[in-house]
C-alpha positions in Angstrom: 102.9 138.7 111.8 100.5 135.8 111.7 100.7 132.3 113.4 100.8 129.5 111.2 100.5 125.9 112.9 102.0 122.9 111.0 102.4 118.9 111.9 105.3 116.7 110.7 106.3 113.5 110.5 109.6 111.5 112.0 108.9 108.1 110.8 111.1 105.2 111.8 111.0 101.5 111.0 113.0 98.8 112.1 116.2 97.9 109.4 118.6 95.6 109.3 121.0 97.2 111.7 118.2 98.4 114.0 116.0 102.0 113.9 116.2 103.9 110.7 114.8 107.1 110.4 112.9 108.5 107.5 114.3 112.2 105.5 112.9 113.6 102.5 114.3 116.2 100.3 113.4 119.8 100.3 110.8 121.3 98.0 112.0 125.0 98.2 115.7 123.5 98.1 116.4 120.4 97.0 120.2 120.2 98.4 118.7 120.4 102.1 117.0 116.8 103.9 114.0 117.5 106.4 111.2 115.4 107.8 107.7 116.0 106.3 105.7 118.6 107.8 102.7 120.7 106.2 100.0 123.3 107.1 97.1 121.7 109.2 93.7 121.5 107.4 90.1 122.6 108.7 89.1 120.1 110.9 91.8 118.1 111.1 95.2 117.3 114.2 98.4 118.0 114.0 98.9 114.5 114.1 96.6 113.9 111.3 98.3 116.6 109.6 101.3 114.3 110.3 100.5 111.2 109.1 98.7 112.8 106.0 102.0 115.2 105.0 104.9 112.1 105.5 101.9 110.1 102.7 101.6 113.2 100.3 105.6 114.0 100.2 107.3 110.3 100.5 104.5 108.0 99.8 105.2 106.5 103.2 102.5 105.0 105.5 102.3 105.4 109.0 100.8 106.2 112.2 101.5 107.8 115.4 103.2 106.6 118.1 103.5 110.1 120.6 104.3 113.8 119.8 108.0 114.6 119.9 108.4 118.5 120.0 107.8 121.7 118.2 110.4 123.7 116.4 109.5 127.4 115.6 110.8 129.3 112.5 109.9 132.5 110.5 108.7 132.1 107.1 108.5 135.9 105.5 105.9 137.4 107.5 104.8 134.9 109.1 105.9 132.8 112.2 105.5 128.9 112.0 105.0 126.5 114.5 105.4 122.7 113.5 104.4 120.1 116.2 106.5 116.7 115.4 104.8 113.5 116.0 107.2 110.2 116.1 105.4 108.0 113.2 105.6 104.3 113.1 106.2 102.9 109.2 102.8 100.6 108.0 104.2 100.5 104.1 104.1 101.9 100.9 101.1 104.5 99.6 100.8 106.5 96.3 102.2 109.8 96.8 101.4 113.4 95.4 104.9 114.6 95.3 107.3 111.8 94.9 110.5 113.3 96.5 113.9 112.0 96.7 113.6 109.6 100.7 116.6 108.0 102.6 116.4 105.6 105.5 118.9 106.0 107.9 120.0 106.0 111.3 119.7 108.6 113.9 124.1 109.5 113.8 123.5 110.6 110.0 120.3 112.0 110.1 121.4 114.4 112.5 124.4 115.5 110.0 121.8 115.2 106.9 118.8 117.5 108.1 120.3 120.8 109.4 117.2 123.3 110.5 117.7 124.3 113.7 115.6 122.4 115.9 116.4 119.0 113.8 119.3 117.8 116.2 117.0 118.1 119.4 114.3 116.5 117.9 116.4 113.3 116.3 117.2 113.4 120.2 114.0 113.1 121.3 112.8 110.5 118.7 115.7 108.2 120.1 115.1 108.3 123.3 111.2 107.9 122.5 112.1 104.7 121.0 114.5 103.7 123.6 111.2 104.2 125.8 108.9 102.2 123.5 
């Protein structure tokens, strides 16, 4: 079994009624919401990794505001580790893959994206901003 290390994105901007955060439909499954998160290039953070993944899959801009957590998982053989950074919204940019995005508050995120590790992390994000 090999390592894999990965950085994602929970990106937040402030709405109407307050905090909304960012989910973006699945690749492998479409039905399923999850926050952007990709392999970390040569050379580069997990936080650029990050920022660079939440561009490429929502066409969201951003940048980061602190790390969040990890959440571990097995993919086949191999056993992937994401570090979560919390990501400030800066606008729009072109994006590679165009998927499906919802803003929305913390209460339905949480019922949205349903890995394991998403609740605890939503969690986290909140009280980070709570913090900020």
């Amino acid at each position: 079994m090999s390592h894999v290390a990965q950085g994602g994105a929970i990106a937040i901007r402030r709405g109407r009624s307050g905090i909304e955060v960012l989910v973006a439909r699945a690749k492998k499954n479409p039905r399923e919401w999850i926050f952007p998160k990709g392999h970390i290039e040569p050379g580069e953070s997990a936080a650029e990794t990050a920022v660079r993944e939440l561009q490429e899959e929502t066409g969201i801009a951003g940048e980061v505001i602190r790390p969040i957590g990890t959440s571990t998982f097995k993919s086949g053989r191999d056993e992937v580790e994401v570090t979560y950074f919390l990501v400030r919204f800066l606008g729009t940019a072109p994006s590679v893959e165009s998927r499906e995005i919802r803003w929305t508050d913390f209460a339905e995120a949480k019922i949205l994206v349903t890995f394991p590790d998403a609740s605890r992390l939503l969690d986290a994000a909140e009280r980070a901003v709570g913090d900020a």
